[in-house]
Structures are given as C-alpha cells and as structure tokens.
C-alpha positions in Angstrom: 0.0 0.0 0.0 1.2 3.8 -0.2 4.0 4.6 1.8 4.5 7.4 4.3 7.5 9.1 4.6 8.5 12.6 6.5 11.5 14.5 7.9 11.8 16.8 10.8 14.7 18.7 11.7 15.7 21.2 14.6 19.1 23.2 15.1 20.5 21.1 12.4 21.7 22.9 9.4 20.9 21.3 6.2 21.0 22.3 2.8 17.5 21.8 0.9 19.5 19.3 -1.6 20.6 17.1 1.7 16.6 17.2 2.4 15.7 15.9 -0.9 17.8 13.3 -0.9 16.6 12.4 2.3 12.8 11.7 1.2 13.7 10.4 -1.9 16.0 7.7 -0.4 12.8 7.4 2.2 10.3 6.9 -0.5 12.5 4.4 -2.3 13.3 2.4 0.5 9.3 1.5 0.6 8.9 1.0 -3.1 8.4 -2.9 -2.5 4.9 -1.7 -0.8 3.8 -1.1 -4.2 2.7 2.1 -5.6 2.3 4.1 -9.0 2.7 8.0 -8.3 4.9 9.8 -6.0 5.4 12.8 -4.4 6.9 15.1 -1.9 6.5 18.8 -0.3 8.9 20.6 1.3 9.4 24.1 2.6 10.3 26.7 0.1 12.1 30.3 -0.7 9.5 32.5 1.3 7.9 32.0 4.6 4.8 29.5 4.7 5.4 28.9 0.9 5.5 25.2 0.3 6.8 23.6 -3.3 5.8 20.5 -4.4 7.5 17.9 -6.7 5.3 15.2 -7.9 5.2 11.9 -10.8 3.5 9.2 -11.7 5.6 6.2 -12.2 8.8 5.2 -10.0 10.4 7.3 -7.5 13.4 7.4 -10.1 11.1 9.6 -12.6 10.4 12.0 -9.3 14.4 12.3 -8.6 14.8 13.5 -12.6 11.8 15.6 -12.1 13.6 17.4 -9.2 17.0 17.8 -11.1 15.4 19.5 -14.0 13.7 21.7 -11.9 15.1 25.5 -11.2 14.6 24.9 -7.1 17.7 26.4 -5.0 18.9 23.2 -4.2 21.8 25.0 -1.8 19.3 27.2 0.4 20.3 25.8 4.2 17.8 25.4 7.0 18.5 25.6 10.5 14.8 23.9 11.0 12.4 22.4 8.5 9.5 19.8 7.9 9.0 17.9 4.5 6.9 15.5 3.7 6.8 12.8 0.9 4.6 9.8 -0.4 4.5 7.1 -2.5 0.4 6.1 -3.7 -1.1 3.1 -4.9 -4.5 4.3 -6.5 -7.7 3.8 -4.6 -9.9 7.3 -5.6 -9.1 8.3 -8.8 -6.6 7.4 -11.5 -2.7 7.8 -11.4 -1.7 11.5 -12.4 0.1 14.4 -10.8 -3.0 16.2 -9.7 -4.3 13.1 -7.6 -0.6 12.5 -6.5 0.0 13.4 -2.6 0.7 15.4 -0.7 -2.9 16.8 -0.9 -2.8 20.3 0.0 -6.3 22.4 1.5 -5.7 25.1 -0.9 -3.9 26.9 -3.8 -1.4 28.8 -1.1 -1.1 25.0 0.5 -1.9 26.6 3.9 -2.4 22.8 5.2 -1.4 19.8 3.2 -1.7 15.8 3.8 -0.3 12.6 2.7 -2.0 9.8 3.5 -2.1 6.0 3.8 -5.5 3.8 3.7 -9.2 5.2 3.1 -11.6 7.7 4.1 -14.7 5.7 4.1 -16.8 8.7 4.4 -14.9 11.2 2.4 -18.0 11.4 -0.2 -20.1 12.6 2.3 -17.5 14.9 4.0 -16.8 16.0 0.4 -20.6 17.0 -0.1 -21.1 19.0 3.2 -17.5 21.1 2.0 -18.7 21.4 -1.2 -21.8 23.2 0.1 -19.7 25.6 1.9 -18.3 26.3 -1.5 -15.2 24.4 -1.2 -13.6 23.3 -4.5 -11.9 20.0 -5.0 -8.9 19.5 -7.6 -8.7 16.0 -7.4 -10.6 12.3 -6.9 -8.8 11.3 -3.5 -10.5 10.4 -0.5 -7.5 12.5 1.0 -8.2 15.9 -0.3 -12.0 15.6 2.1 -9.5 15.6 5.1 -7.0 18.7 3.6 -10.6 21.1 3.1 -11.6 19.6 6.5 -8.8 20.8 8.4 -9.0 24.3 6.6 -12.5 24.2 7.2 -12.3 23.8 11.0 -9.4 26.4 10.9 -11.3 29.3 9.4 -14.2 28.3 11.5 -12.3 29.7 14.7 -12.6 33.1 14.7 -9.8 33.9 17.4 -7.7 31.0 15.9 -6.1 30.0 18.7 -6.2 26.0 18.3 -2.9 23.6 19.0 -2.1 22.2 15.7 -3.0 18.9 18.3 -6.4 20.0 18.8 -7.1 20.8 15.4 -6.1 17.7 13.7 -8.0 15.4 17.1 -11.3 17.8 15.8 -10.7 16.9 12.4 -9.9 12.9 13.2 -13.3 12.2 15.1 -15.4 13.1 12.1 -13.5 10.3 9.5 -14.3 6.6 9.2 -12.0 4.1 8.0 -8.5 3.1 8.3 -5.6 5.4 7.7 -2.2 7.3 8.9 -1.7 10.5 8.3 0.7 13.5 8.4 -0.3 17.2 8.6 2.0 20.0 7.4 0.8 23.3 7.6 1.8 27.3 7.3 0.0 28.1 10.3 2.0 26.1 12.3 5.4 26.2 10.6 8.4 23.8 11.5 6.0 21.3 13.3 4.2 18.3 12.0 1.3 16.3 13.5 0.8 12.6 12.6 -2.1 10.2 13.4 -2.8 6.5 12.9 -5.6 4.3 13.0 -5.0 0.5 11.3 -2.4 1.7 8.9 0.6 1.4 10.7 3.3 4.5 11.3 6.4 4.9 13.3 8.9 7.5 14.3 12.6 7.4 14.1 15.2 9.5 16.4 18.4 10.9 15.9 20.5 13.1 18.2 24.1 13.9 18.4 24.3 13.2 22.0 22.7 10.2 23.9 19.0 10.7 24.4 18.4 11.3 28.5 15.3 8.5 28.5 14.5 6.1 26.4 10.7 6.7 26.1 7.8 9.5 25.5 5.0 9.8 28.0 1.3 9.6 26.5 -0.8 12.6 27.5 -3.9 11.8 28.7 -6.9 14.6 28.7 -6.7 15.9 32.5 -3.5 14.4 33.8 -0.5 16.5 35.6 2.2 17.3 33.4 4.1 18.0 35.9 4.2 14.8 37.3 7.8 13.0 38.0 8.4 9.8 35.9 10.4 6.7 36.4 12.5 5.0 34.7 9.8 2.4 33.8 8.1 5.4 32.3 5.1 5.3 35.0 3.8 8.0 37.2 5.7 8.0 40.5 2.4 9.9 42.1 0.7 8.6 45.0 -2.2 8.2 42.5 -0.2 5.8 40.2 -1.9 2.2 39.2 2.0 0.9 39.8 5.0 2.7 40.8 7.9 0.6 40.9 11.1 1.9 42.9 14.0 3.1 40.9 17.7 3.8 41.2 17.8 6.1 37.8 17.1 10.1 38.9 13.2 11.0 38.0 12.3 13.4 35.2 9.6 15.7 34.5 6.7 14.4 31.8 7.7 17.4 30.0 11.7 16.3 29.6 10.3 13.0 28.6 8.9 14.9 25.7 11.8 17.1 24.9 14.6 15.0 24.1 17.3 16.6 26.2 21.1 15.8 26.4 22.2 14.4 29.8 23.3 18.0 30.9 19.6 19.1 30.8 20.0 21.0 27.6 18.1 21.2 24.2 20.3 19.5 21.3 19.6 19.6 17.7 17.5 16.7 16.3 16.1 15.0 13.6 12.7 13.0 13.1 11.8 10.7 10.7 8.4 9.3 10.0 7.7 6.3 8.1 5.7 3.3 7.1 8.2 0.9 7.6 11.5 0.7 9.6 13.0 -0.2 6.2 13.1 3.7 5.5 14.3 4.5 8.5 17.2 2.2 9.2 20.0 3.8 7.3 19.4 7.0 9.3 19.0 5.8 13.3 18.4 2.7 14.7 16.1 4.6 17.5 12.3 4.0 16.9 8.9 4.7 18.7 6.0 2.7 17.1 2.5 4.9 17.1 -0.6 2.7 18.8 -4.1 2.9 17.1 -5.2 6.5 17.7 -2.2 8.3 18.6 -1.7 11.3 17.7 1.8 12.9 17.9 3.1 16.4 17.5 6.9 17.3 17.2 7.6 21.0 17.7 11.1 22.6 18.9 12.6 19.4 19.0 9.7 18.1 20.7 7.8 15.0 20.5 4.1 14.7 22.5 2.3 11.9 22.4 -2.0 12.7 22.4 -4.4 9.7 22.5 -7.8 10.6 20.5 -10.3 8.7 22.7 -10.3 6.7 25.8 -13.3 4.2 26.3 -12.4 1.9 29.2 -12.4 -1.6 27.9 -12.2 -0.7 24.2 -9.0 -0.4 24.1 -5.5 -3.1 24.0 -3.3 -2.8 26.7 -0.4 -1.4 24.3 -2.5 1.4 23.6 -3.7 2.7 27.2 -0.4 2.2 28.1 1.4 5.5 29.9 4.5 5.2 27.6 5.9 4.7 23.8 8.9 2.7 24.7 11.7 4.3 22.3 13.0 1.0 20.3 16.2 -0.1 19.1 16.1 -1.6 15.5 17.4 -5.0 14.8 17.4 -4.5 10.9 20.6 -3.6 9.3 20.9 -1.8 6.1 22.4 -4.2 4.2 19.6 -6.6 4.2 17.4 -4.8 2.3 19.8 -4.5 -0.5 20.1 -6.4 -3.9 23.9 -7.2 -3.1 25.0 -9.3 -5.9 21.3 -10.2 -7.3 19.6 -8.8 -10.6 16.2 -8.5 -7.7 14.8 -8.4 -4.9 12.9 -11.9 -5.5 15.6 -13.9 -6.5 18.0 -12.7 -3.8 15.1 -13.9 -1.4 14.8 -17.1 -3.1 18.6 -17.8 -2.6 18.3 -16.5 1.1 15.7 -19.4 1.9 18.5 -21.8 3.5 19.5 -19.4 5.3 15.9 -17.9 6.5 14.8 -21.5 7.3 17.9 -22.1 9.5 17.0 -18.5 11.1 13.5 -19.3 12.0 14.3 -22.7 13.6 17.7 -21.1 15.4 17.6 -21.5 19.4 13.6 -23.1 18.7 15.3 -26.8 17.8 17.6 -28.9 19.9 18.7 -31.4 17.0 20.6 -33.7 20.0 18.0 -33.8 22.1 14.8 -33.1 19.6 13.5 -30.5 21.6 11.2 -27.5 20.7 11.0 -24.3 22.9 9.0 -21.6 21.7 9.5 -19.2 24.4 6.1 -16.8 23.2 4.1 -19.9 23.6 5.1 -21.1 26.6 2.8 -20.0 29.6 -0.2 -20.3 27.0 0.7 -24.1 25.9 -1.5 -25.9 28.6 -4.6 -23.9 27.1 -3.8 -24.7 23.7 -3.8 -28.4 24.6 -7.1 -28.2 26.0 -8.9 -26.0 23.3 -12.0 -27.6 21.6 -10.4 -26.4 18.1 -7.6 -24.6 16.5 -8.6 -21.7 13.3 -6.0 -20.4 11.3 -6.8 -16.9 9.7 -4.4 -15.6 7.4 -4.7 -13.8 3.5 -2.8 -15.0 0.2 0.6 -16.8 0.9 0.2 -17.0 4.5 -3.0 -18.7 3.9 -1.3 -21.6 1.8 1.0 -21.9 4.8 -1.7 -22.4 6.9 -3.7 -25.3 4.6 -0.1 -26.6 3.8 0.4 -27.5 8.0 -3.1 -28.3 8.5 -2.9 -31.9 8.3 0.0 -32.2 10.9 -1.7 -30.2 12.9 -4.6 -32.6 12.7 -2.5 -35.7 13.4 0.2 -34.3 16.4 -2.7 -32.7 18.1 -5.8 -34.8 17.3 -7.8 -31.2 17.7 -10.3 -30.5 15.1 -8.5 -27.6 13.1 -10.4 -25.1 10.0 -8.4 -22.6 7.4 -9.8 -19.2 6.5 -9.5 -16.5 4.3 -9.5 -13.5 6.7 -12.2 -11.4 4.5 -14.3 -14.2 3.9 -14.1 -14.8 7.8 -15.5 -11.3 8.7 -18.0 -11.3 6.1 -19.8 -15.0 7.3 -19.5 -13.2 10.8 -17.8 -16.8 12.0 -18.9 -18.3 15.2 -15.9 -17.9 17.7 -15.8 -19.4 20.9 -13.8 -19.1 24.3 -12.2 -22.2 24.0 -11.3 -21.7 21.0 -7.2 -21.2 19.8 -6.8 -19.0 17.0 -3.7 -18.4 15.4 -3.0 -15.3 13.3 -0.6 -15.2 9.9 0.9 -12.1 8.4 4.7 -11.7 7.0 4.1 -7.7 7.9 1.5 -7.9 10.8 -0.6 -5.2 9.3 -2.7 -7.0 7.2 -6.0 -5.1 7.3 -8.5 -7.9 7.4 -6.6 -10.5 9.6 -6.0 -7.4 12.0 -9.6 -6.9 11.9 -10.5 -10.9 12.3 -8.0 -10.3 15.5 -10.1 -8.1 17.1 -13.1 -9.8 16.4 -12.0 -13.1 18.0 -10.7 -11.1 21.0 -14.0 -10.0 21.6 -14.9 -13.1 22.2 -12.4 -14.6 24.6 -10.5 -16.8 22.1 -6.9 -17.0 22.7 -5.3 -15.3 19.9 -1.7 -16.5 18.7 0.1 -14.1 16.0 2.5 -15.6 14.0 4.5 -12.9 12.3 8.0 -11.9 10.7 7.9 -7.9 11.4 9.0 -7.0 15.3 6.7 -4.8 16.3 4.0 -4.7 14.0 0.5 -4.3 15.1 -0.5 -8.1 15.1 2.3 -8.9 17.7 1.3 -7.1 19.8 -2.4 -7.6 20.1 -2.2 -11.2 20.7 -2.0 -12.7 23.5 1.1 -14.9 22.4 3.2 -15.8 19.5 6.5 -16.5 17.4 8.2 -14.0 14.8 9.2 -16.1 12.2 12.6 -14.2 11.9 12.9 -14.9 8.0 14.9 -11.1 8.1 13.2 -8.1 5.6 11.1 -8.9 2.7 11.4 -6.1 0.0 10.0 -8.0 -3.4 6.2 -8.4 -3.3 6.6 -12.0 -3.7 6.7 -13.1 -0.1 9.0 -16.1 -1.0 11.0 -16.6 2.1 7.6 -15.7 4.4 6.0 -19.1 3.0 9.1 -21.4 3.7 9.4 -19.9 7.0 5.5 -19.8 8.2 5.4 -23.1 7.4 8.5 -24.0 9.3 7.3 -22.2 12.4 3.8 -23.7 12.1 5.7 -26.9 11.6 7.4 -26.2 14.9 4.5 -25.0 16.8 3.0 -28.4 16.0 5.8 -30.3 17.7 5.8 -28.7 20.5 1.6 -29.0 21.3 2.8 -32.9 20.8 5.3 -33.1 23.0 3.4 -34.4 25.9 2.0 -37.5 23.4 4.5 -40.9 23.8 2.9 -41.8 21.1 3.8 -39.7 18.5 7.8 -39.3 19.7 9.1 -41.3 17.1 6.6 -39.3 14.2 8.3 -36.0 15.8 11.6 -37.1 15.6 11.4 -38.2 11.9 10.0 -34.6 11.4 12.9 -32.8 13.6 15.8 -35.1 11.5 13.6 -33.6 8.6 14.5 -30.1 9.3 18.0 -30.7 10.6 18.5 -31.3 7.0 16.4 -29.2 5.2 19.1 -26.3 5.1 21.4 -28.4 2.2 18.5 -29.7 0.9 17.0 -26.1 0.0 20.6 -25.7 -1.3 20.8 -28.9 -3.5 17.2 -27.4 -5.1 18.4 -24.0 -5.7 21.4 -25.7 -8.3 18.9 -26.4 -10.8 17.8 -22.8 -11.5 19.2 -23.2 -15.4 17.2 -26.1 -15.9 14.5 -24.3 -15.0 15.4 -21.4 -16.5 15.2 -23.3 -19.8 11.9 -24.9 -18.8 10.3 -21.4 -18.7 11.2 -20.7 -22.5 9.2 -23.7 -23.1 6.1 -22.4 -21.2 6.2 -18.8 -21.7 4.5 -18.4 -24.5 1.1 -19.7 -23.3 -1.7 -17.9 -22.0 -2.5 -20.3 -18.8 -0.9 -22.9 -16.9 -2.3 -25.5 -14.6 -0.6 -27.0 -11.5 -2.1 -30.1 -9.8 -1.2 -32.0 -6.7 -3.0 -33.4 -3.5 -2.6 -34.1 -0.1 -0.1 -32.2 1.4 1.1 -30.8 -2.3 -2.3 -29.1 -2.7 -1.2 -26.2 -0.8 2.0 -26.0 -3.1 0.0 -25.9 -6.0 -2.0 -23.4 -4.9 1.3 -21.1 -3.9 2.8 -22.1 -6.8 0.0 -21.1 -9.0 -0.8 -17.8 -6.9 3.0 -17.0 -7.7 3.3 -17.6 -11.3 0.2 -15.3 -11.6 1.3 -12.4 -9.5 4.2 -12.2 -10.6 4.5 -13.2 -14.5 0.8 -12.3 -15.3 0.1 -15.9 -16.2 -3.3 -17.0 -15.7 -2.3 -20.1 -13.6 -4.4 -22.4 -11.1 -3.7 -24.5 -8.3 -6.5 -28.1 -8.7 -6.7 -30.4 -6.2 -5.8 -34.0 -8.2 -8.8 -35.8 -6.5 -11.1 -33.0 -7.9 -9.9 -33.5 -11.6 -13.0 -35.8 -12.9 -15.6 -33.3 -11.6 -14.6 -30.5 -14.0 -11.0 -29.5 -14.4 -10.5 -32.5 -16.8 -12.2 -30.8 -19.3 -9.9 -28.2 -19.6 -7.0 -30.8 -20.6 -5.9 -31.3 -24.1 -2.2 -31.5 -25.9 -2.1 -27.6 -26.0 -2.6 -27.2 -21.7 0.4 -26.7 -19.9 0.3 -28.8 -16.8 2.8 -29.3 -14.1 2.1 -32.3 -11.4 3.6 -32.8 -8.3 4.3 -36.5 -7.9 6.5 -36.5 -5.1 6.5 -39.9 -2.6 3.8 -40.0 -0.4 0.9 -42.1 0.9 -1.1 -40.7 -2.0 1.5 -41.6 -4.9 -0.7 -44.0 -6.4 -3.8 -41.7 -6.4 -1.6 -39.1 -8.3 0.1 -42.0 -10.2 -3.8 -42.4 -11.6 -4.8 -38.8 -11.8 -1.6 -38.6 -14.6 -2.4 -41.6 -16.5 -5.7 -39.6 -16.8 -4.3 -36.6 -18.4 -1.4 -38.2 -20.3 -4.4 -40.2 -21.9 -6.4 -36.9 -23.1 -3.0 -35.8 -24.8 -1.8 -33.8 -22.3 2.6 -33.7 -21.7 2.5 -32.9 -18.0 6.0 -31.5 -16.3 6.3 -33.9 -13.5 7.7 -32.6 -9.8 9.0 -35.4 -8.0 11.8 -37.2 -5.9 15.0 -37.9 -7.4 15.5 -41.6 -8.1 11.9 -42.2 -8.6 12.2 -44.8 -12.0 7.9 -44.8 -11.7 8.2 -41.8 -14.1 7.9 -42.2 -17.8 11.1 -42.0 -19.6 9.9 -39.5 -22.0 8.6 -37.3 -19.2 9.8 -33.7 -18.6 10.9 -34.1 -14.8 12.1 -31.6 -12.3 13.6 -33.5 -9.8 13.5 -32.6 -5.8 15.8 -34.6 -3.0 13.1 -36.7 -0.8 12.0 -35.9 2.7 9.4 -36.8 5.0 5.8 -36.5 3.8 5.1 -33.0 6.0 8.4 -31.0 5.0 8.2 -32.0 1.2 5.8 -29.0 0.0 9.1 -26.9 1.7 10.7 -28.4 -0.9 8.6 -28.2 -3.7 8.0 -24.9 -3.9 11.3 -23.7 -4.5 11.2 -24.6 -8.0 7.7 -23.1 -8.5 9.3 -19.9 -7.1 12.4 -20.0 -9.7 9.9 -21.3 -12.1 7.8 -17.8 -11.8 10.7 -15.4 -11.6 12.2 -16.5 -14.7 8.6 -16.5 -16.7 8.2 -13.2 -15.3 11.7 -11.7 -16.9 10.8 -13.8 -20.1 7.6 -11.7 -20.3 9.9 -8.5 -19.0 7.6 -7.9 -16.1 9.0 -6.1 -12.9 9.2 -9.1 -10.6 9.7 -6.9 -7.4 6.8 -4.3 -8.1 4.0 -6.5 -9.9 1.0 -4.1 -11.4 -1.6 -3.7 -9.2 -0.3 -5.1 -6.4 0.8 -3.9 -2.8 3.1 -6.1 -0.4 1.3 -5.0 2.8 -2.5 -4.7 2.5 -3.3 -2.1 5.0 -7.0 -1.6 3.7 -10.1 -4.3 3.4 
C-alpha cells in the first residue's frame, strides 16, 4: 500500500538538496509496498510557501523531475519539515493532480499525505462542497485537507494547537488510515495520526537521548508529574509505581529529548511506514498505537491519545508510555547485493531464512522445541475444543499446507480461513477456542480486523508474524516471529518457507506431551535438521529451469495439480506464477480433476504435477495416467531416483524428505519457475502491477 515518509529537523543545518535526498531515499526504500505515483512537499524560498515535486511512475522519474527543476537546491535550513509519499490508486486514476501530498488550498496553507481510506470522504466532500469548497482531485485525502482548513477558518480567534485541530478533524472520519499534517500556520511542526495503517517515528541526536521513552498525555493528567525510569507515574495516585535507582524526570523532559546536561540539542525525526526507511538514518524507533496522535515542535515530540473508552482499548495502547525502540534491521539486508532482484535474492536467502527461524527453537541432540512466546499459554492450547488459522494469500497456503499435521500431532479439530471471507460470514468464535493469526508484515487489514473480532470473544489469539513490532504482535496474546529477516520483493518467498516452518514447529511442541507420537516428531525434527542443504541442493537447478520457462512462456495459462499435502504447493505455486508473471495459472486439487478440471486438458494445456512420494503416490500416479491419456505432456515434480516416471517425461527433480516438509521443498522450483517466466515476459518481478506487499486496507 502507499507509503508514508516525512523528515523533521531542529538546530541542524541542512541544505534543501541534503533534504531531498533524504525523502527520496525514504520513498525508495518502501517502493516494495507497491505504488504508482509519488510525491513530496517541502518548505520553500519564502515563509509559509510550500513547493511540491510530484510523478507518476517510480520514484526514479520524481528524482529526474527534481533535477530538472530551477529549485535552489543549496538554500540551508537551520529547521524544517517535508513530507513525501509514494500512492497506490484507490480514488481516482494515477496523475500528478491526484498524487499526494494533498494540500487544502492553492497557497497550501495545510497539506496531507495519506495512507488507507476515508470511508466517508464522499459525504465529507458533499457537506464542503456546500460551503463552497472546491476539489482539484478524486482522493479520498483531499476531504480531510478542506476539513482541516475548514475547522481552521471556523475559529474566529484562531487560537487552536495544531494537536487540537487535527484530534477535531480525526473524530469526524471513518475508516483506516495514517496521516501526516503539514501546515503554514503552524510552521516547523508536524502532526501525525494512525488508525490500522501502521506508522512509526525514528530518532536521531548527536548526544545520547536522556530517556529512552515519550510519556502519553492523557486529557486531565499533571504534566508536571515525576516519571520513572519504567516510564510510569511515581504519584501517589499511580496504578503501579515501581522503585527506581535512575534520577526522576519531568513528563515534559520525557517529551523534549534533552542531552544528559539538561540542555536542548539539535535533532532530527523521521516518520515512516516501515522501519526499512528509517534504518539507514537511526536505529532509535517509537512505534504509534491505534489512535495516537503525535506532534513534534522545537525538537519536541508529545504523544495525544484521541479517545479513551475503558475496555475498548488493548493494553499497548492505554499504556502511559511509547517505549523508544532499538532496530534490529541492518541496512544491508534490504539491498540487492550481488542479485539482478529483490525476489531472486530472497529465493537464494531461503537456506538461510529457514535455519534463522528454527535457530535457538530446535535442539537437534535432544529433539527438543521451545517456543518461548508460547510457553505460559501451551496448557490452554492443549485443551482447546479447536484450532482456526486466519491468514490472507501466501500466509493462507502456509496455513492449509500445515493443517494436516496439525490434525494428526494434536488430534484437535482444526479449519483454514480467508481473513475477508471470515469477517464477512460473521464466523462463530468461541472461548475455548485457539486461534492463530498469519501475516509476514503484521498489518494485514482484514486479519488485524478478524484479530479483534475473535478477541472480543475470549478466544486466545496467537500471531505468528515476521515484522517486530507490528500491530498483530502485539495484540495477541502470544506468539512467534518467524525471523525470515526483511522482505522487499512483493513475492513473499521466504515468508512461505518460514510460516510453514514455524507452524511446523508449533505443531511439535503442542505434541510433545504424546508418547505416542515421539518417534513421528523425531522423523519430522531429523527432517528439518536437514532441510538447510537440501533447499541448497534445489536451488542448483535454477538453469534447468530457467530453460523450462522458455518452453512455457508463450502460453496464455498454466495448470498446477497435486494433493494431499502438495495441494497447498499448488496453490502457492500457481498464486505465484500469476502475480508475478501475469500468467493465468491455477492450483486443482488432483482428486477433484474428474468433476470439471479434466475438461480443460488437451495437448495444448500446460500442466505441471507434483508427484513426489507420499501415501497418496498412487492416487496421483492415476490422476496422470488420466491426463497423459487426453493428450496432455504434464511436467512432472518429483523425488529424485523415482524410476515410476515415464522415460519420456519432462521431470524436475527434488531430493526426498518426510511426507510434511516435502511442499518446503517443492515450492522452491515453482518460485524460480515464476521469476524466470516473469523476466521472459519482462515484467517487474519486485513491483508486480496492481499489487501492494502490505494490505493495509479491506
């Protein structure tokens, strides 16, 4: 989805080309979100005069737009707030005048970028309208930008906080969104807000920060009141107030970012999407809660909240704090290095991700699983009536690709859905109930909002999730990060080996307590000890199938056919091929071929069949003979040293593992498969046409 990017500086000289490299490199850094117009605003010649740069296309077109320009690129500031975007269409068509930022009016005296939707903007846009307000473009956005100007002129005296105006503005919109408010009124500060789309704020100083968090203000509370080091109120009146060795502070030096000797330093804020953007300029990160609203001013950052309802809120977000983070991410792993892309690095980085999800989880001398985020919550997973896994896209293969070891280690009834499809059946949920939550970013829209739905009604809620900090981590009440390091391609290649991995593992350890499965989980845990090499050994053939895609390219779909636990490979297989090379491709289940899909067969169908050895090899053994017998030449996917294959037979050849790991292998060349169909076709393998990588709207 579009990606937020702004930059806040105080006492720190910078030159305006030093700013505009800044946002650029921001708004590149979140390209893999997927978007198809850019922008940026930043502060210009004359006071309260803003200048905007925007294109539609790649943030490349924008940096050539800006170098052609006649802008002063060596006017210094001392202090200064931009603000850049990258969109991915939702209200109106790609073009410069519906690119972001949004601004209120022609003299830009408030301007916007924003990520999600407005679900009421038409209605907002109808009352402004009224009032003889006149839109430029088709964005939901530009409802919020009149708002805000609206509400503005409406105060006759003026005097409104740039806080208070943009908390007046926020309770009259529905939907999902994060925002960031610029404005000539209020110059060198910058207000941003969040509600499901997810936003966090970066920190840099010269000097070491004097705490390592920002107090939330609360309507009514005592900003005077001395803080901890735990970041609570050390009142009398305070729900906890632990003793502390470290000297007490103010709630307003919380907020100002001082130097150990007490004094204001210069300082720099960025605000992003994703850490991603952030990385390469501090390490030091505060992640905004679900209606927060925060303000930086003078080297200040306050922290509002925008309601309080008792009960309707997570614990996260009523908490007194925002805990200032350090980032684990380093910059190097979100570049190419030696690859062409962003996919195929990823692909080649699955031994390595697999080994990283299962590192300090797998004892391979005793066979041994800890999963320390499961651990106090184990015994009520045992004893739950039924496991649910909710998920969207790849994560939901993951999930139908695990569900039948699930089934057999834990002997609990388990069901697979499609987060959307979830919410809109308005499933029953019970409190006995485990449901387990998967999303590589942990902002997926409609498994954040299945989250809150089960939590509603007292399910226990597991998030299995690959980004630290996201928004589904920390609404459950327990989970594992998958640890498969930053995905920047759209693809989500190494999120599906190492899901299933960790649902694998999660499996293992709910059996633990079963005699009689030990000798099943040890055959499983030998399986991943050498799954590592294995993933290697697979990876060799990516000529071969380099040479296969020539041979396939051409055609205008392509089926892929397995069953059992290969149905769920099919299905990612075929999801990937079509994402990614445009291919119409589909995943069939082999035992449904006689009631319909057989009719599709003839000598000019492309089909691939994954005939690896299983229980069910015979049953796919017949499910070929059928389609070899209506013409068809099948490519066949299956274990190396199987002689049951027909010698004429176009084969892609996998090492053999036990039954429940085999679709880890198996997908690999589905993956390679896709990326080289893709370049055949010359389509952008790490930004695929309409599509986003985090889906932070229904």
């Amino acid at each position: 989805m579009c990606g937020i990017f702004g930059y806040c500086s105080f006492l720190k000289e910078k030159r305006r080309s030093e700013v505009l490299e800044v946002l650029c490199a921001g708004l590149a850094r979140q390209e893999y979100r997927g978007y198809d117009s850019a922008g940026l605003g930043i502060d210009g010649d004359k006071p309260g005069e803003v200048v905007f740069f925007r294109e539609v296309g790649k943030v490349a077109g924008l940096r050539k737009k800006i170098a052609a320009s006649s802008i002063d690129v060596n006017k210094t500031f001392i202090s200064q707030v931009s603000i850049a975007h990258t969109r991915w269409a939702t209200h109106g068509p790609p073009s410069d005048r519906n690119c972001h930022p949004i601004r209120s009016d022609e003299k830009a005296e408030f301007c916007v970028v924003h990520n999600g939707i407005v679900t009421n903007s038409a209605a907002l846009r109808a009352v402004l309208q009224n009032r003889g307000y006149v839109f430029e473009t088709d964005t939901d956005t530009e409802a919020v930008a009149k708002l805000i100007k609206y509400v503005y002129e409406s105060r006759p005296d003026k005097r409104i906080t740039f806080t208070e105006l943009v908390k007046t503005v926020l309770k009259e919109l529905e939907g999902s969104f994060a925002f960031v408010f610029k404005s000539s009124h209020y110059p060198n500060e910058v207000v941003t807000a969040r509600r499901g789309s997810p936003l966090l704020i970066g920190v840099k100083t010269d000097k070491k920060l004097k705490v390592d968090f920002v107090d939330v203000e609360f309507a009514g509370q005592d900003n005077d009141a001395m803080i901890g080091d735990a970041g609570l109120p050390t009142s009398p009146s305070s729900l906890l107030a632990p003793p502390s060795a470290n000297p007490k502070v103010l709630r307003t030096q919380s907020r100002a970012f001082m130097s150990e000797d007490g004094l204001p330093q210069p300082i720099e804020f960025y605000i992003a999407s994703d850490a991603s953007a952030i990385v390469e300029h501090t390490k030091r990160v505060l992640y905004l809660e679900d209606d927060d609203i925060a303000h930086i001013a003078e080297g200040e950052l306050h922290i509002h909240r925008l309601r309080r309802k008792t009960g309707d809120e997570t614990p996260s977000q009523v908490a007194a704090t925002r805990s200032i983070e350090t980032l684990e991410l380093e910059i190097a792993a979100i570049m190419k290095g030696k690859f062409d892309t962003f996919m195929q690095k990823e692909i080649y980085e699955q031994p390595e991700s697999v080994v990283n999800t299962m590192r300090g989880r797998v004892n391979f001398d005793s066979n041994q699983i800890t999963l320390g985020g499961l651990r106090a919550y184990l015994p009520i997973m045992r004893r739950c009536r039924r496991i649910v896994f909710i998920a969207c896209g790849t994560s939901y293969h993951s999930c139908l690709a695990t569900r039948a070891i699930f089934e057999e280690l834990t002997e609990i009834p388990v069901s697979v859905e499609l987060a959307s499809d979830f919410l809109d059946r308005k499933t029953p949920i019970f409190r006995d109930d485990t449901v387990l939550f998967l999303s590589q970013s942990g902002e997926t829209a409609d498994t954040i909002l299945a989250l809150r739905y089960c939590l509603e009604r007292g399910a226990l809620c597991v998030g299995v999730v690959n980004t630290v900090g996201s928004t589904l981590s920390r609404e459950t009440h327990c989970g594992v990060h998958i640890n498969a390091g930053p995905e920047v391609g759209v693809a989500s290649t190494k999120a599906y080996t190492s899901q299933y991995i960790a649902l694998i593992l999660i499996a293992l350890q709910l059996s633990e307590d079963r005699i009689s499965f030990s000798e099943r989980r040890n055959q499983i845990i030998n399986g991943l000890h050498e799954m590592p090499a294995m993933i290697k050994k697979v990876l060799e053939q990516d000529s071969t199938l380099q040479q296969l895609a020539t041979t396939i390219a051409d055609n205008k779909s392509l089926l892929l056919m397995g069953r059992g636990y290969q149905y769920a490979t099919c299905l990612e297989g075929a999801l990937k091929i079509k994402e990614i090379s445009y291919m119409h491709s589909e995943g069939i289940l082999a035992g449904e071929l006689k009631h319909g899909p057989l009719a599709l067969i003839d000598e000019n169908m492309p089909v691939i069949i994954i005939m690896t050895q299983d229980s069910l090899y015979p049953k796919v053994q017949s499910a070929f003979a059928q389609i070899t017998a209506r013409k068809a030449q099948p490519i066949v996917l299956c274990n190396e040293g199987d002689e049951g294959i027909p010698a004429g037979a176009k084969t892609i050849r996998v090492p053999k593992t036990i039954d429940c790991l085999q679709g880890l292998l198996n997908i690999i060349p589905l993956q390679l498969l896709s990326y080289h169909l893709a370049v055949k076709n010359g389509a952008d393998v790490d930004f695929p046409r309409n599509l986003a990588k985090s889906v932070t709207v229904e």
